[in-house]
C-alpha positions in Angstrom: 23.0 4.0 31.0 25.6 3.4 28.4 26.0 -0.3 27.2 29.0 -1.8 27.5 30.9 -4.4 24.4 34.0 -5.1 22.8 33.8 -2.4 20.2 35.4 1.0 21.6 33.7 3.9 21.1 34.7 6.6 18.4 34.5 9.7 20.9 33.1 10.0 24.2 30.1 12.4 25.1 26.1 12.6 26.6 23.5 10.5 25.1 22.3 13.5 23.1 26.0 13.6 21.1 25.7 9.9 20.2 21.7 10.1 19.2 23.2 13.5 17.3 26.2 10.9 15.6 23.5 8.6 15.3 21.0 10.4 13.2 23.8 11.7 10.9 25.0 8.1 10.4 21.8 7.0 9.3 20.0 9.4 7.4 22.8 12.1 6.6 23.4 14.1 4.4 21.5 15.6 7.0 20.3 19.7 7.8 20.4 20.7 11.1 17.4 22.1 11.1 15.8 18.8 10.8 18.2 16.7 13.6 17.1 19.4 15.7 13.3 18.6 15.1 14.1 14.9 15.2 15.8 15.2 18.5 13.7 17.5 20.2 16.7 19.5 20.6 17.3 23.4 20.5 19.3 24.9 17.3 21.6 26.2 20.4 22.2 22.6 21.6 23.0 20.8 18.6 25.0 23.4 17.4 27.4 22.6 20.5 27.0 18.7 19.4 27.9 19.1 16.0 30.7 21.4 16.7 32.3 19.2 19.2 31.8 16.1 16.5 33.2 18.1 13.5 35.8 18.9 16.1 36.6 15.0 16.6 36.5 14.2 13.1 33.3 12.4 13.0 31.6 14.0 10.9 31.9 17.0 8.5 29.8 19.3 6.7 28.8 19.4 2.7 29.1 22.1 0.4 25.8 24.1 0.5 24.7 23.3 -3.0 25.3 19.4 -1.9 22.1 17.8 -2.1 20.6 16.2 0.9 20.3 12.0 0.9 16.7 10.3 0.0 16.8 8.9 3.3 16.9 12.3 5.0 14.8 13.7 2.6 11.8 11.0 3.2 12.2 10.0 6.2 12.8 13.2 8.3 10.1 15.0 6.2 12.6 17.7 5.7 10.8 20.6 4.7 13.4 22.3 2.2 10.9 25.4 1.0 10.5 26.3 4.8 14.6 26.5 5.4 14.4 29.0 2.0 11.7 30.8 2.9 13.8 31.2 6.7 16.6 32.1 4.2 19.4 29.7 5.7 21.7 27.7 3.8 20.7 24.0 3.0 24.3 23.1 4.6 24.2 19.4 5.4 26.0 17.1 8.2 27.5 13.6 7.3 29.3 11.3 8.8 33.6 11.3 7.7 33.5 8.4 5.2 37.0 8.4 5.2 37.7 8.5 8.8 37.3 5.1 9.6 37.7 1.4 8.0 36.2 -1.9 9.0 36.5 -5.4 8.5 33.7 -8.0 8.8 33.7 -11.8 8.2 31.0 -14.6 8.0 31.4 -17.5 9.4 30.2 -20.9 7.9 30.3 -24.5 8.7 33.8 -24.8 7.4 34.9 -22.1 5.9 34.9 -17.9 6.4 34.5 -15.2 4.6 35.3 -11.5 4.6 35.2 -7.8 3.3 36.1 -4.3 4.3 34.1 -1.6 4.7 33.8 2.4 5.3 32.3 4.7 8.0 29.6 4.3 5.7 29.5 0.6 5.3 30.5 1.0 1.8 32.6 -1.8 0.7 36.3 -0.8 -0.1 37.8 -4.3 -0.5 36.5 -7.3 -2.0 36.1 -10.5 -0.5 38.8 -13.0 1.2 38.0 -16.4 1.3 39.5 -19.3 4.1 38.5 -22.5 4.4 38.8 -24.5 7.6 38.8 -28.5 8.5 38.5 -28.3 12.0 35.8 -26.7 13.7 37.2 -26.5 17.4 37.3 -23.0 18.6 40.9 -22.2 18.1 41.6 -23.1 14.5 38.6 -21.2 13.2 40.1 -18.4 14.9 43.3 -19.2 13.1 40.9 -18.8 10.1 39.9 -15.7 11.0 43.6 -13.9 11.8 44.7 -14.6 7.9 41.5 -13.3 6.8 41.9 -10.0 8.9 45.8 -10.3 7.8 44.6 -10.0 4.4 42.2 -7.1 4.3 44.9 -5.5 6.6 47.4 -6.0 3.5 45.0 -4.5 0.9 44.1 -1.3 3.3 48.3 -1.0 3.1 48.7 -1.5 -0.7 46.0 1.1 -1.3 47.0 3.6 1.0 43.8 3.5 3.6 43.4 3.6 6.8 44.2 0.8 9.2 41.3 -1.2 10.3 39.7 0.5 13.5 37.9 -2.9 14.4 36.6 -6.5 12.9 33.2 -8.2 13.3 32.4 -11.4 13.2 28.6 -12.9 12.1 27.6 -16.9 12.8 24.5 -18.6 13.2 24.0 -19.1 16.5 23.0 -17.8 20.3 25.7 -14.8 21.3 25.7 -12.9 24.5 27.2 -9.2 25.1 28.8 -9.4 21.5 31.7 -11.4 22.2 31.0 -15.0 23.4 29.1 -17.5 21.9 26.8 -19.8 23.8 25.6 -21.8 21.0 26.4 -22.8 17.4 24.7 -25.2 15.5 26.9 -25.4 12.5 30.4 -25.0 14.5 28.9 -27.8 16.6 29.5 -25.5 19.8 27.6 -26.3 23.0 29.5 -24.6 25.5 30.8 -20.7 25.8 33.3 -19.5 23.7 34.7 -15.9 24.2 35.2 -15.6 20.5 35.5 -11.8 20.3 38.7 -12.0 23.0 39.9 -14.7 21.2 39.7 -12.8 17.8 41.4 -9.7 19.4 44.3 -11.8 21.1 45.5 -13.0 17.7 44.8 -9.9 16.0 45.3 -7.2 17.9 41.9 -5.4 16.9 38.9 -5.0 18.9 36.6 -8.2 17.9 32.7 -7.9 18.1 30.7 -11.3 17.6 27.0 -10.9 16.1 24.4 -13.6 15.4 24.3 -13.5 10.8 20.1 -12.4 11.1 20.5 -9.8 13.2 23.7 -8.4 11.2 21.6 -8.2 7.9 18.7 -6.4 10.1 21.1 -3.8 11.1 22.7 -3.5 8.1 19.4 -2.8 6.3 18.1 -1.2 9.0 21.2 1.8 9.2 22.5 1.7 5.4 19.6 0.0 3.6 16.4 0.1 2.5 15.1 -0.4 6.2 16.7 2.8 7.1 13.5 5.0 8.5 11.0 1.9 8.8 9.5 1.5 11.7 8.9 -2.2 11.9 10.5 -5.0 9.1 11.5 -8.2 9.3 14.3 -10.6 8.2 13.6 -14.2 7.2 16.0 -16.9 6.1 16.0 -19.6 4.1 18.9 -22.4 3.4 21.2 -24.2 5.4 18.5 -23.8 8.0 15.0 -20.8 8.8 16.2 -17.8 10.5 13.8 -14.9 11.3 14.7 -11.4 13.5 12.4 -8.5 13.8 13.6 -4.6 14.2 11.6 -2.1 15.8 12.8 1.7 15.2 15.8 0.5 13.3 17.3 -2.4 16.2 17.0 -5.7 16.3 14.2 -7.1 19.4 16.2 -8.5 22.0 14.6 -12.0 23.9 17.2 -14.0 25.3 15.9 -17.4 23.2 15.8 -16.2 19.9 18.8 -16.9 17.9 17.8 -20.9 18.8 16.1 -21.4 15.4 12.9 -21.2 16.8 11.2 -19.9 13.7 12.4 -23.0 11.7 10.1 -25.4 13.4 6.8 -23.0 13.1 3.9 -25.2 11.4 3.5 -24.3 7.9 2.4 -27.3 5.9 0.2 -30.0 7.7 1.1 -32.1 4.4 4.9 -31.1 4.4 7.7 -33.7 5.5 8.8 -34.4 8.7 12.2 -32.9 10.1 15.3 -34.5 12.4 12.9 -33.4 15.6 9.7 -35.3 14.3 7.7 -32.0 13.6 5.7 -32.5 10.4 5.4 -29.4 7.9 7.7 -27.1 10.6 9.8 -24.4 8.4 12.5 -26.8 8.6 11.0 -27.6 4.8 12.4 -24.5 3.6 16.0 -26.0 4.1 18.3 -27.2 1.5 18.6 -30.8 3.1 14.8 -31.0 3.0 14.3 -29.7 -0.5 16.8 -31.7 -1.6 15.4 -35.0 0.2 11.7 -34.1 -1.1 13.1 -33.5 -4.5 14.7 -37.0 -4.7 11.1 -38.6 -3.6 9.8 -36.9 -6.3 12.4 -38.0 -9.0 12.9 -41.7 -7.7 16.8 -41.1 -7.2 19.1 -39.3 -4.7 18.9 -35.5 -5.7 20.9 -32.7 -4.1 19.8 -29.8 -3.6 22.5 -28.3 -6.5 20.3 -30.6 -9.0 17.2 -29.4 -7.9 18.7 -25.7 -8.2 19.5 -26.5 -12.0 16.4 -28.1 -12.5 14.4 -25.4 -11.0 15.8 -22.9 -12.9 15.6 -24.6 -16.4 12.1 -25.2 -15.5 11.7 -28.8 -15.3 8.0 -30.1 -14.5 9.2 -32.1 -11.3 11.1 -29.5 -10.1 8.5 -26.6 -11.0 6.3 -28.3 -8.8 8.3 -28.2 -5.7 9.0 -24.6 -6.2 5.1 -23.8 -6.4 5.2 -25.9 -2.9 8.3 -24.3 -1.6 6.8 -21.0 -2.4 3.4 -21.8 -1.1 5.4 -22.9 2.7 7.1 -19.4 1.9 3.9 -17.4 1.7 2.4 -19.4 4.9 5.9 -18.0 6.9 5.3 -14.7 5.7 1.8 -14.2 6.4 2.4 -15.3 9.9 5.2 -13.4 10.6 3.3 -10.5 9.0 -0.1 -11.1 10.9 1.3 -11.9 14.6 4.6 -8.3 14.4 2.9 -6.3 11.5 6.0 -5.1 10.1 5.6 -2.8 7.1 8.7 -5.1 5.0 9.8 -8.2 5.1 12.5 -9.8 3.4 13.7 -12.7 2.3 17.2 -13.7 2.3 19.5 -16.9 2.1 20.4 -19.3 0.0 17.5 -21.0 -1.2 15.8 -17.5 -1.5 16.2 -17.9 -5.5 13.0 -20.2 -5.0 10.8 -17.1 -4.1 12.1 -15.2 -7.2 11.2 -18.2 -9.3 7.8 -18.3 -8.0 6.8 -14.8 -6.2 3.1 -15.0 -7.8 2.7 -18.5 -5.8 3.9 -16.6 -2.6 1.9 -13.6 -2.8 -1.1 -15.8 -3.4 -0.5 -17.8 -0.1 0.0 -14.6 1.9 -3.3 -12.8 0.7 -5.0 -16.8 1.3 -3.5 -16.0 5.2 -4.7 -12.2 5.1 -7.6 -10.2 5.7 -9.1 -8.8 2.3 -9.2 -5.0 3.2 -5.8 -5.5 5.0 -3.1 -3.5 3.2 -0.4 -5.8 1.1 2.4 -7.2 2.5 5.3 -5.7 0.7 8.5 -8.6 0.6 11.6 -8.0 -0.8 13.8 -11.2 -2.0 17.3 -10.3 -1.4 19.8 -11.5 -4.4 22.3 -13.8 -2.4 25.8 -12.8 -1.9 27.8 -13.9 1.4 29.7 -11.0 0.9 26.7 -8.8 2.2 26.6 -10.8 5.5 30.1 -10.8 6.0 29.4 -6.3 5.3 26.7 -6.7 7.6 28.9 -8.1 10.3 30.8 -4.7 9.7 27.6 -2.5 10.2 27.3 -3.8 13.3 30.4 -2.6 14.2 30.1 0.5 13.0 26.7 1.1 14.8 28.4 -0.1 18.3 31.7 2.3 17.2 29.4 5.6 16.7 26.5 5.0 19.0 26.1 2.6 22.1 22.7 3.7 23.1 19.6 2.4 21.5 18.9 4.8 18.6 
């Protein structure tokens, strides 16, 4: 049964043609040989996919001598002495990176941001920047029209293609990709239909994503999640987020873009936050590193001075980055203990603090773990809001080329 959302599909065909479009999306340059063997279909059957897909200017085929992506190559186990030995030419499938262009924007409390992307999710235009005063539903979309307006300007001046469609990523609780049902930092309790809204005064189709899951699928289709089986996403700034993908999608649960993760218990000696849980994640935000830190220097602090601080290497602040890191580890290893994902990284902005101190928060993981269990392997993410607003474009671009569950 084929999903339905606000994004319009790219071509219309079985389930087999969009797992085909899929697989070529994600791991291409791609043999045929090996989509066939992925697929479990016959050379004679994806030879009718592909043709019909070349045919509708999805995707097009390299150069023989073109060699095949790392991603293909490791995780498809293409076995390129076998297809020599058969004597057929190493011709590889890829997706048209010129076919299509995308927008994608992240929303903050008061202000947006966005980018442009291609069929690949390679960015093609740098970022826009809007800021907004009022947070009611209609001027942030008034926000969001001159951003699009923009990036629609700069794909004119250089001669691209119109965007085909614009996503949109917020913290926050959002059903069937278009309306959001709760936002803690827009301050909305009640339903908003933000994707129609976005398309009325645009005149593009509008998908709406939580931010977590967008960075999950963007790693997970044109990262370094792309063939993992099991990773993990965990947040740390403004507030904790956490989202978990199995086979490359985001697990679905109807509760789980609520924060939950930030009020996990991680330090019985931590502070208390706004819902009276002591040592919850919730320590891991800026407000509460910022509140600690000015305990800890005898004067209000924010969290910009304990930034400087940290990174100059003061003794005060040193200190609460050994203790941030150590609440960091404690996350990790639980997260890695109770879904055994192979990855997990770390992203926001307060991840800085785990760079600062990564010894500290491999130490509390193994302190957490079984001795003869394998190491968990984290990566820290260098912060950049123009990634989440790209990773609101992936999204899109996943939903444009495949709306089964790949």
């Amino acid at each position: 049964m084929v999903a339905t959302h606000p994004i319009p599909q790219w071509f219309t065909g079985s389930q087999y043609t969009y797992r085909v479009a899929a697989s070529i999306l994600k791991y291409g340059p791609v043999a045929r040989t090996t989509l066939a063997e992925r697929l479990g279909l016959s050379q004679g059957a994806l030879s009718r996919i592909t043709s019909d897909l070349i045919h509708e200017g999805v995707i097009a085929e390299l150069p023989s001598a073109t060699t095949l992506g790392e991603n293909s190559a490791a995780s498809l186990t293409l076995d390129r002495g076998r297809e020599r030995r058969r004597g057929r030419p190493q011709t590889a499938l890829v997706v048209r990176t010129d076919a299509k262009t995308f927008i994608g924007i992240k929303v903050h409390t008061n202000s947006a941001i966005a980018t442009a992307v291609n069929a690949h999710s390679r960015v093609i235009i740098e970022r826009h920047e809007r800021s907004f005063t009022d947070q009611n539903p209609a001027s942030v979309v008034d926000c969001l029209a001159e951003l699009v307006d923009e990036c629609s300007q700069d794909f004119a001046a250089q001669g691209l293609a119109a965007p085909t469609a614009v996503g949109i990523a917020l913290a926050g609780h959002v059903q069937g990709d278009a309306t959001v049902t709760f936002s803690p930092f827009l301050h909305w309790e009640k339903p908003v239909d933000l994707a129609a809204m976005v398309t009325a005064a645009t005149g593009l189709p509008a998908g709406v994503f939580n931010d977590i899951d967008s960075l999950l699928v963007d790693s997970s289709w044109f990262g370094s999640g792309v063939g993992m089986n099991v990773f993990a996403i965990i947040t740390m700034g403004v507030g904790v987020g956490y989202s978990l993908a199995v086979h490359g999608s985001p697990v679905d649960y109807p509760d789980k873009d609520y924060g939950l993760a930030g009020h996990i218990p991680i330090d019985p000696d931590g502070p208390r936050c706004s819902a009276g849980h002591v040592g919850c994640a919730q320590c891991l935000t800026t407000d509460s590193i910022a509140q600690e830190y000015s305990l800890m220097v005898g004067h209000e602090a924010r969290f910009d001075d304990f930034a400087r601080d940290a990174r100059a290497g003061t003794s005060l602040a040193t200190r609460l980055v050994s203790r941030t890191c150590f609440r960091l580890g404690t996350l990790i290893a639980i997260v890695a203990n109770l879904a055994m994902p192979s990855t997990i990284i770390v992203a926001g902005e307060t991840a800085f603090i785990a760079q600062l101190g990564t010894d500290s928060v491999r130490d509390d993981i193994n302190h957490y773990r079984h001795s003869q269990c394998a190491p968990v392997r984290f990566d820290i993410m260098d912060h950049d809001w123009q990634l989440w607003a790209k990773a609101a474009a992936s999204q899109v671009i996943v939903r444009h080329i495949s709306p089964v569950d790949c």
